[in-house]
C-alpha positions in Angstrom: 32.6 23.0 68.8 35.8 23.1 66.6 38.3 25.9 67.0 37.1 28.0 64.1 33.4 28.0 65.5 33.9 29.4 68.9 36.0 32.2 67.0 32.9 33.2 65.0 30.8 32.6 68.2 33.0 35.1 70.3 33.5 37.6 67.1 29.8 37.6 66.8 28.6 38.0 71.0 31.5 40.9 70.8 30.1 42.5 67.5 26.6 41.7 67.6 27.3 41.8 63.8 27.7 38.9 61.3 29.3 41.3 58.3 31.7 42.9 61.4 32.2 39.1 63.2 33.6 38.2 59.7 36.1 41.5 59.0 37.0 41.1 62.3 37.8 37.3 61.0 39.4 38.7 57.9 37.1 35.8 56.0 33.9 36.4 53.8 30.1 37.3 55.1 29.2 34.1 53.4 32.2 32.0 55.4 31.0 33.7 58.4 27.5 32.8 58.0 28.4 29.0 56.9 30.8 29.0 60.0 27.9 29.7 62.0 25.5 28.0 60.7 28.0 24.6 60.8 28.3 25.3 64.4 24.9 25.4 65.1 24.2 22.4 63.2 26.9 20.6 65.5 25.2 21.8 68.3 21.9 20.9 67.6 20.6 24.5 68.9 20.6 28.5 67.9 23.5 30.3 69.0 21.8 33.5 68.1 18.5 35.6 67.4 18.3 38.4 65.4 17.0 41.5 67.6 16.3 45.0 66.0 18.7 43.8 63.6 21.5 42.6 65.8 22.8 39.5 66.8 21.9 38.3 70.4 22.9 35.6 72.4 20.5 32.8 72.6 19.9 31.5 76.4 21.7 28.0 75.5 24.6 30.6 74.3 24.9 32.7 77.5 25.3 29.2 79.3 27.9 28.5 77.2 29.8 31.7 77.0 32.1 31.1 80.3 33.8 27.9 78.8 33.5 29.4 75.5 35.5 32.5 76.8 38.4 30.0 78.8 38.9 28.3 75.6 39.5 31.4 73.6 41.2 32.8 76.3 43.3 29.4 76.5 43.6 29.5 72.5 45.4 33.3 73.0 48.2 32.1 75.1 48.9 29.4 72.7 49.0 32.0 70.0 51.1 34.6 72.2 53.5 31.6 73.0 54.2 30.4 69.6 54.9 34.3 68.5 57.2 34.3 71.7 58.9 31.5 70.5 58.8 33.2 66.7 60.3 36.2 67.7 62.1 35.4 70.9 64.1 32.3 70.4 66.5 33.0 73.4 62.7 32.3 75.5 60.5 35.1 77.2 59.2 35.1 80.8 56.2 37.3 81.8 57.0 37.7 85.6 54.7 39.9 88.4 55.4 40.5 91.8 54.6 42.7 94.5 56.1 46.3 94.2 58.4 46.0 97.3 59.8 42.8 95.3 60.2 44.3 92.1 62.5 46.7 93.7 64.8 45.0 95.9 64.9 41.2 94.7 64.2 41.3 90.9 67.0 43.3 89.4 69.7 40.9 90.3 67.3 38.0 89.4 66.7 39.1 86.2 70.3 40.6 85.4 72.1 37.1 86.3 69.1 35.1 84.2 70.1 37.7 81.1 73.7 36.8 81.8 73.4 33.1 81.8 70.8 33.6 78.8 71.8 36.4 76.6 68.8 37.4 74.5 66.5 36.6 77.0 63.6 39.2 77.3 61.5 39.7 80.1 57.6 41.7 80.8 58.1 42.9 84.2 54.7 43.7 86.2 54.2 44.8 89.8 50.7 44.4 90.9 49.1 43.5 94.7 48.3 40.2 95.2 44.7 40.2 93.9 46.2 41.6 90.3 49.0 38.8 90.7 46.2 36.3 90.6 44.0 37.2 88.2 46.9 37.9 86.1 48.3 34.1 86.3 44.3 32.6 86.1 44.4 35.1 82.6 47.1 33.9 81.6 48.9 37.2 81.4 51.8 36.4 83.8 53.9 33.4 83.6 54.5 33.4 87.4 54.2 35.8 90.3 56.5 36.5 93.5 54.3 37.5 96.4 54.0 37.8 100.1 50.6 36.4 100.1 50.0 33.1 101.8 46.6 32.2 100.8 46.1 29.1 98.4 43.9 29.9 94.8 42.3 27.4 92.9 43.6 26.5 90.0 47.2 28.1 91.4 50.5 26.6 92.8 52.2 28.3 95.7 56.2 27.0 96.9 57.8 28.6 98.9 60.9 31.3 97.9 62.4 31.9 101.1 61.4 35.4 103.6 62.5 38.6 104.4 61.6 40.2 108.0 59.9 43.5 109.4 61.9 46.1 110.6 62.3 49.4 112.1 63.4 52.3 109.7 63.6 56.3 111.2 65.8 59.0 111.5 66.3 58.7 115.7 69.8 58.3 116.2 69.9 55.4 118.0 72.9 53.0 119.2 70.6 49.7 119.6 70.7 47.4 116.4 67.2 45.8 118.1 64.2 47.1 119.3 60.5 45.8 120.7 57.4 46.3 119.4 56.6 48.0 122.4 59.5 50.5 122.1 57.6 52.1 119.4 54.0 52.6 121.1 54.9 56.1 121.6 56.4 56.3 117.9 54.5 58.2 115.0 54.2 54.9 113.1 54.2 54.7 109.0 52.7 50.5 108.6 51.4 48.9 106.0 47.9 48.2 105.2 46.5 45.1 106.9 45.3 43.6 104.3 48.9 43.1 103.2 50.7 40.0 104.3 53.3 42.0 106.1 50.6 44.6 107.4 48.6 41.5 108.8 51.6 39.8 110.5 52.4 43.1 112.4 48.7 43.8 113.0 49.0 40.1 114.9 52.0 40.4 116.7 50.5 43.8 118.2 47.6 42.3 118.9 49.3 39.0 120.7 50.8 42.2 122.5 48.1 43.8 123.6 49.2 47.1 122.0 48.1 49.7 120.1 50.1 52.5 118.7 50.0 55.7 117.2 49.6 54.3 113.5 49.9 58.1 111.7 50.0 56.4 107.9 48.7 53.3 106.6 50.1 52.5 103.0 49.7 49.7 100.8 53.7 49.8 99.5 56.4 49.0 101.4 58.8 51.4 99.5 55.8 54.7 99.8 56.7 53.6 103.6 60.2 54.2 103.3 60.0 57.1 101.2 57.4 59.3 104.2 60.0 57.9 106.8 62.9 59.1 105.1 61.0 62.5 104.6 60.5 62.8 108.4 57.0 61.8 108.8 57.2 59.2 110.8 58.7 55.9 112.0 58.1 53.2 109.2 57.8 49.0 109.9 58.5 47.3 106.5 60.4 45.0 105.2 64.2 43.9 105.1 64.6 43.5 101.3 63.0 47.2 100.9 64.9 48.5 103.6 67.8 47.2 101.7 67.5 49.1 97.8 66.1 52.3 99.6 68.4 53.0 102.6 69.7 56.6 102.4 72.2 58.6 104.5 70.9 59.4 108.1 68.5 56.4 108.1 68.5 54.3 111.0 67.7 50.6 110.6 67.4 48.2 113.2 65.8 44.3 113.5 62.6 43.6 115.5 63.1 41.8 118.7 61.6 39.1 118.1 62.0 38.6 114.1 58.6 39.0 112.3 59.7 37.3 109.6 57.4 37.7 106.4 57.7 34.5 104.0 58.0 34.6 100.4 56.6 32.3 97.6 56.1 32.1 93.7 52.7 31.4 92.1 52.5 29.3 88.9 49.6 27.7 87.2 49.0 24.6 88.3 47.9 22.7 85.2 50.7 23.8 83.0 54.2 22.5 83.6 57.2 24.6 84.4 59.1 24.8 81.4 63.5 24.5 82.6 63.6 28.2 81.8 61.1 28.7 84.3 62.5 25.5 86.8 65.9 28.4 86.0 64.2 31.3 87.7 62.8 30.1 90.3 66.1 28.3 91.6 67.7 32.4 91.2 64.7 33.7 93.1 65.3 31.0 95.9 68.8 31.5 95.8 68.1 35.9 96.0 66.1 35.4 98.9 68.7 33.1 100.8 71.3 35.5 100.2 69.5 39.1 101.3 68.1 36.7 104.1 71.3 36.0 105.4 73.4 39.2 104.8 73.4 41.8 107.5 71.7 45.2 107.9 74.3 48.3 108.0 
């Protein structure tokens, strides 16, 4: 199939409609038709029925509908690239992360990549790791910083660096370090567990053998800091958080030992890193080294 027939194949399976498949084309009923028809030739089979006057799918069509719908989907990122590179000569990067990343590690990221690239325009989305993925495998991010660990087909994961867990509450407290099991008797504020950072403190109470008084489960790291700072409870969640949301009579202190949550950057696997992208991801790397080794006041 050539380019122009799986556009009149999708236009017509979204339609049903040969007179709408071809406005929607902005080319004649009889192109459309011919289009099809050419296509169909090609193919050596029907593409589609006519039903109670509408166009329907042909079994030989539904089969091929998946690759049908990668190949437009692929032929729409080459489309929304070459108007990037139209209208945004100075280049375009369509990031996502994870909310507690978008707050506390992407601002100076982004600022110093404007700075060494002045005109260069971001689309800035924080999603949970399941959006994150789904948004690279569309095609609708460029790349994705994420806590999660877990390897996707058809995705690259390197490592960015880590933050750590720790303890944030308003108990005036002279310790800089505190156990896990200093906080059984705590009204706890924890992520979910089915975020990375939620499962790594889910393990290490469990290699513990405890089990405390988890008040609020959230699925934000920065919802977490937001209940503790209003009083209603004792919050575990991460460093880099910690770090853009401390307020005045806030206590901070480390876990003894460090839970240390690592970080990494999701690209597609198939398409090559452009430098502006290669640019990023060295200021991402460097970010995390620096928050990793600055101190907690």
């Amino acid at each position: 199939m050539r380019l122009r027939h799986i556009e009149i194949f999708e236009a017509i399976r979204r339609t049903g409609s040969l007179t709408e498949a071809a406005a929607a084309l902005h080319i004649s009923q009889p192109a459309a038709s011919k289009l099809l028809a050419h296509a169909e030739a090609q193919l050596g089979f029907k593409l589609f029925e006519r039903v109670k006057g509408r166009l329907v799918a042909t079994r030989e069509a539904e089969i091929l509908t998946p690759e049908v719908t990668r190949l437009n989907q692929d032929l729409n990122s080459v489309r929304r690239l070459a108007a990037s590179l139209r209208d945004r000569p100075h280049g375009h990067i369509r990031l996502g992360c994870a909310p507690a990343l978008g707050l506390g590690l992407l601002p100076q990221v982004v600022r110093a990549s404007r700075d060494a690239r002045p005109g260069l325009t971001f689309d800035i989305h924080t999603y949970h790791s399941a959006e994150l993925v789904q948004g690279l495998l569309s095609r609708e991010l460029d790349l994705a910083v994420t806590f999660d660990m877990h390897d996707y087909a058809g995705l690259t994961r390197a490592p960015l660096g880590h933050t750590e867990l720790v303890h944030l509450g308003r108990k005036a407290d002279t310790t800089t370090t505190t156990r896990l099991a200093d906080l059984v008797d705590d009204t706890l504020i924890v992520l979910d567990s089915r975020d990375a950072s939620g499962t790594l403190l889910q393990m290490a109470l469990d290699a513990q053998g405890l089990n405390p008084d988890v008040a609020i489960q959230v699925q934000t790291h920065y919802v977490a800091c937001a209940l503790a700072e209003a009083g209603c409870g004792e919050a575990i969640v991460d460093a880099i958080t910690v770090r853009a949301m401390l307020r005045p009579g806030m206590i901070v202190r480390r876990l003894d030992p460090p839970l240390k949550v690592p970080l990494s950057i999701l690209t597609r696997t198939q398409d090559p890193l452009s430098s502006l992208h290669r640019e990023l991801i060295e200021r991402l790397r460097q970010a995390c080294e620096d928050l990793a080794q600055s101190t907690l006041a």
